[in-house]
C-alpha positions, 0 to 999 in steps of 0.5 A: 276563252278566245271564243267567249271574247268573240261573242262577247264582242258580237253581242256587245255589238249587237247591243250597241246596234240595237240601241242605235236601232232604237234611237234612230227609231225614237229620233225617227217617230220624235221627227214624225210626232213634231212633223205632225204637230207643226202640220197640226198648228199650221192647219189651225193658224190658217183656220183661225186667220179665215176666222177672223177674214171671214168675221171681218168680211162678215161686219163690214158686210153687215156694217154696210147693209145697215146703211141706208139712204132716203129721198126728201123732196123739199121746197126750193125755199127750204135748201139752205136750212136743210143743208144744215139740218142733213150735217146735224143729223149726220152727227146723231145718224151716220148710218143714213144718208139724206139725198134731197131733190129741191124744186117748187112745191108744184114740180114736186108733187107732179114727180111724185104723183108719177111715180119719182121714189120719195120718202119725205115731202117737205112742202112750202105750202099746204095745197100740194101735201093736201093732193097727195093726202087726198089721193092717199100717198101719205103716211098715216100721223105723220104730217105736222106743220113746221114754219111760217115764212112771209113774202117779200118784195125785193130788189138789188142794193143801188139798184135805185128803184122807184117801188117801195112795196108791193102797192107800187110794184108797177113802177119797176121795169122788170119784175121777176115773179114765180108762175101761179103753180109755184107757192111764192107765186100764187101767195104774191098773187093772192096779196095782189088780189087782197091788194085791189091790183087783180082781179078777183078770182076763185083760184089765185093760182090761175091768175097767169103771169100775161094776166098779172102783167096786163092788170099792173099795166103791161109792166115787163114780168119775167116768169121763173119756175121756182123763188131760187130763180126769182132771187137770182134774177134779182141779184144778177141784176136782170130784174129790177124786182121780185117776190120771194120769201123772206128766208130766202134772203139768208146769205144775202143780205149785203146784195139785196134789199127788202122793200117790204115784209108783206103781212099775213093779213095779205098773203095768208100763212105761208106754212110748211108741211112735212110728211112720209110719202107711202113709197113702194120701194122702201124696206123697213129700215128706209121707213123707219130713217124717214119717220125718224127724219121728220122726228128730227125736223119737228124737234126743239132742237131744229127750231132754232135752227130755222129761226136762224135762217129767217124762217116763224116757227111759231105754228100750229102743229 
């Protein structure tokens, strides 16, 4: 009886060790099975936070490569205007950014013709773009005529001048006038011409600022090498007079005044040509902004835009 009880006990014992045996074995694989599902979940979470970096990393990276800048050459004339029209196609083309270098037409074409990178040229006068079209650094169907402008001959308010237009202009004493490379200078020169104060001659742009000077009577002349600097010469007083273009005065209308408006009859139209230079460096997309600038510049939407700035843009295309 006695013994019956003690393997009774042993094996009652053994049971109860058995059991916690396995209870620590089902805690120990439990432990084991949530070690592995916490590594598990972990290893995912880490997987999917390089996901989205990576994702991120790759739009903002793609999202950069998508921008893209072009070069516009423009006529010092058209500067103003052209601050405008770069806000307004921000609006519909954030993705380009328009970079201007504004200079006479003269001095332009030279930069190109050396080799400056340029996708538009935005001329104040027909014979540069003719040069680069000859020479083929156009762009196929994309030139097209966009305003008209007219010179003028001005002086500073209460400046008290003696000129009261172009045919008088030999009463100033001082005139400041752009050289016959630049566009404002050779028009002024070719209404002198037609105006019977220069000489005839088969190229108005030859006509020297000494030459002008000597024909008007030896009248001082200051030669400057674009109309903004005409202008500035103007309104700083160091000139008594100048030639430039009538858009040129947007601005400034309380500190100059306009003598007179010269007529087509004498300067002859004073276009603006616009067109996509063949530039080497470009890749597609900075082809494509380009042509898309010049669209931009040609629409309806811009002409008011440039009548506000005193520019006609009643012209033939």
């Amino acid at each position: 009886m006695e013994k019956q009880k003690r393997m009774k006990t042993i094996m009652a014992a053994g049971a109860i060790g058995l059991a916690v045996a396995l209870g620590l074995s089902a805690c120990g694989k439990a432990a084991k099975e949530q070690s592995k599902a916490d590594t598990k979940a972990e290893a995912t979470e880490k997987a999917d936070k390089t996901e989205n970096t990576e994702t991120t990393e790759t739009a903002d990276k793609t999202e950069e490569a998508e921008k893209t800048e072009i070069q516009v050459f423009v006529a010092a004339s058209l500067s103003k205007v052209m601050e405008e029209a770069a806000d307004k196609y921000r609006e519909i083309r954030p993705d380009v950014t328009v970079c201007y270098n504004a200079d006479s037409s003269g001095k332009l074409l030279t930069q190109i013709q050396e080799g400056y990178a340029c996708d538009v040229f935005f001329s104040a006068a027909q014979k540069q773009m003719d040069a680069l079209e000859a020479d083929g650094r156009l762009v196929e169907g994309t030139r097209n005529n966009v305003v008209n402008n007219q010179v003028c001959v001005i002086s500073r308010k209460g400046s008290g001048t003696q000129v009261t237009g172009l045919k008088n202009i030999a009463k100033a004493t001082s005139i400041a006038l752009a050289d016959g490379s630049v566009p404002v200078g050779k028009y002024t020169r070719e209404a002198m011409v037609r105006s019977g104060l220069l000489k005839e001659t088969e190229d108005v742009s030859g006509i020297t600022t000494a030459e002008v000077s000597e024909q008007l009577g030896g009248v001082e002349i200051s030669e400057q090498s674009n109309v903004s600097k005409v202008l500035a010469a103007v309104v700083e007083g160091s000139c008594e007079v100048g030639t430039t273009y009538y858009s040129d005065l947007y601005g400034y209308e309380d500190q100059i005044d306009v003598l007179e408006k010269l007529p087509y009859e004498l300067s002859g139209d004073v276009i603006y040509p616009i067109a996509q230079v063949k530039n080497e460096e470009a890749d597609d997309r900075e082809k494509e902004a380009a042509l898309d600038f010049i669209r931009f510049v040609t629409s309806e939407d811009m002409k008011n835009v440039f009548r506000s700035h005193y520019f006609d843009t009643n012209v033939q295309r």
